[in-house]
C-alpha positions in Angstrom: -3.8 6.9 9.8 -6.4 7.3 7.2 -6.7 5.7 3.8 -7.6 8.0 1.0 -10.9 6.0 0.5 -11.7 6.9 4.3 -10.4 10.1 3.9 -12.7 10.8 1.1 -15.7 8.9 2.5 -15.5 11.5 6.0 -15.6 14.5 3.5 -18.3 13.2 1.8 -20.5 12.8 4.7 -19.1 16.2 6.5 -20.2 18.0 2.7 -23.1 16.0 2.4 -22.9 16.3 -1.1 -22.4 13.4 -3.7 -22.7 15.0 -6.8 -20.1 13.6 -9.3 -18.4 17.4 -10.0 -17.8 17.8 -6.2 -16.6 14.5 -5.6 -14.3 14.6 -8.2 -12.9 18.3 -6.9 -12.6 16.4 -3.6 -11.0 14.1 -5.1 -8.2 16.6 -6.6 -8.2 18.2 -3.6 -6.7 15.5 -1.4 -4.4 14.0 -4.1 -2.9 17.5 -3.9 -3.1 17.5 -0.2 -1.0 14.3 0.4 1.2 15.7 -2.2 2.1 18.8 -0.4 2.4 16.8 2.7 4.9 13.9 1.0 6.8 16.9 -0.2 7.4 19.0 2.4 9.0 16.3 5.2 11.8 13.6 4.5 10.0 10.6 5.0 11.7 7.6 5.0 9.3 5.3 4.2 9.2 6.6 0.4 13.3 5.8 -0.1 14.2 3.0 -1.8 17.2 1.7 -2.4 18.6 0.5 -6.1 21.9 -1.1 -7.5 23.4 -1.5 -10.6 26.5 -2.5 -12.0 28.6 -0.6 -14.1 30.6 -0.9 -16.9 34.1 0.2 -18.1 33.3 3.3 -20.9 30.5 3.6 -20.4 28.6 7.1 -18.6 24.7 6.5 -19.2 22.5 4.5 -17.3 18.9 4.1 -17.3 17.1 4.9 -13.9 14.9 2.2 -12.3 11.6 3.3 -13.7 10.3 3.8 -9.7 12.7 6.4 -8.8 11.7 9.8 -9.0 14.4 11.6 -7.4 17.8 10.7 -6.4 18.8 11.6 -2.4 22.2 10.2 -3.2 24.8 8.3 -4.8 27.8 6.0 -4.3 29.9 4.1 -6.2 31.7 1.2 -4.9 35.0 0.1 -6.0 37.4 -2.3 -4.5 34.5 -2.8 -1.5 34.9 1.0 -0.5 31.8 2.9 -1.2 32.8 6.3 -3.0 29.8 9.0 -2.5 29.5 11.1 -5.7 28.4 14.9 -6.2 25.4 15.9 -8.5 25.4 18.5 -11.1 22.8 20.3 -11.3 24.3 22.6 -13.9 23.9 21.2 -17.4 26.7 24.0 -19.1 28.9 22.4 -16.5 28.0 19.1 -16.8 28.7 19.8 -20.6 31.9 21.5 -19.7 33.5 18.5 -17.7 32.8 16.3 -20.7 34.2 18.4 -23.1 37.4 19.5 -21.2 38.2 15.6 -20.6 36.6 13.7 -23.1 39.1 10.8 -22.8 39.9 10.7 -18.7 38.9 8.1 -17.5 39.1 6.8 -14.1 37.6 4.0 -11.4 37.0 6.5 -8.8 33.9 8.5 -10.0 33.1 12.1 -8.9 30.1 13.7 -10.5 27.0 12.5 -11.6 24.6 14.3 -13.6 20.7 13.2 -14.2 19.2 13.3 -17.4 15.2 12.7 -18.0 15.7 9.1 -17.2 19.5 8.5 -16.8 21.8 9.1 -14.6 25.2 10.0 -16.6 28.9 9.4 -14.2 31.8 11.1 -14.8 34.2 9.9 -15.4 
């Protein structure tokens, strides 16, 4: 596989052209390239895996300022791992909360991301 820098040396010499305006388009034209390409497939090698602890009352937690995007969740409790569902839904997210404001429970089942949080209920 290819660097970028290799990549965009090889288009330089296939263009032959080394004007500043083109490079920089070139330039553009692969970030955008391996974007589309990162976001099209499920690549494993751009997971990464994060834990936290958390605490009793408390719903919102900051994400780990290198995750992007969340594939999944769990929640262990007791040593059993407890998967939990995202809503993508704010009115329902807002709904939950509102209908239950005082449940509580160990066993989470929704989680809901915010900007940079990730908010559990309950």
């Amino acid at each position: 596989m290819l660097t970028f820098t290799e990549l965009h040396t090889r288009a330089t010499n296939l263009i032959s052209d080394s004007d500043s305006a083109t490079q920089t388009l070139m330039q553009d034209i692969l970030n955008e390239g391996y974007h589309e390409i990162l976001q099209e497939w499920d690549w494993p090698f751009t997971y990464i895996s994060s834990t936290t602890t958390t605490t009793a009352s408390t719903q919102a937690y900051r994400l780990p300022y290198d995750i992007d995007k969340l594939k999944s969740v769990t929640i262990t409790v007791s040593s059993i791992a407890y998967p939990v569902e995202e809503v993508v839904d704010e009115d329902f997210w807002n709904q939950l909360n509102a209908r239950s404001a005082s449940y509580t429970s160990d066993i989470p089942q929704f989680f809901y991301l915010k900007r940079d949080e990730i908010l559990i209920y309950p």
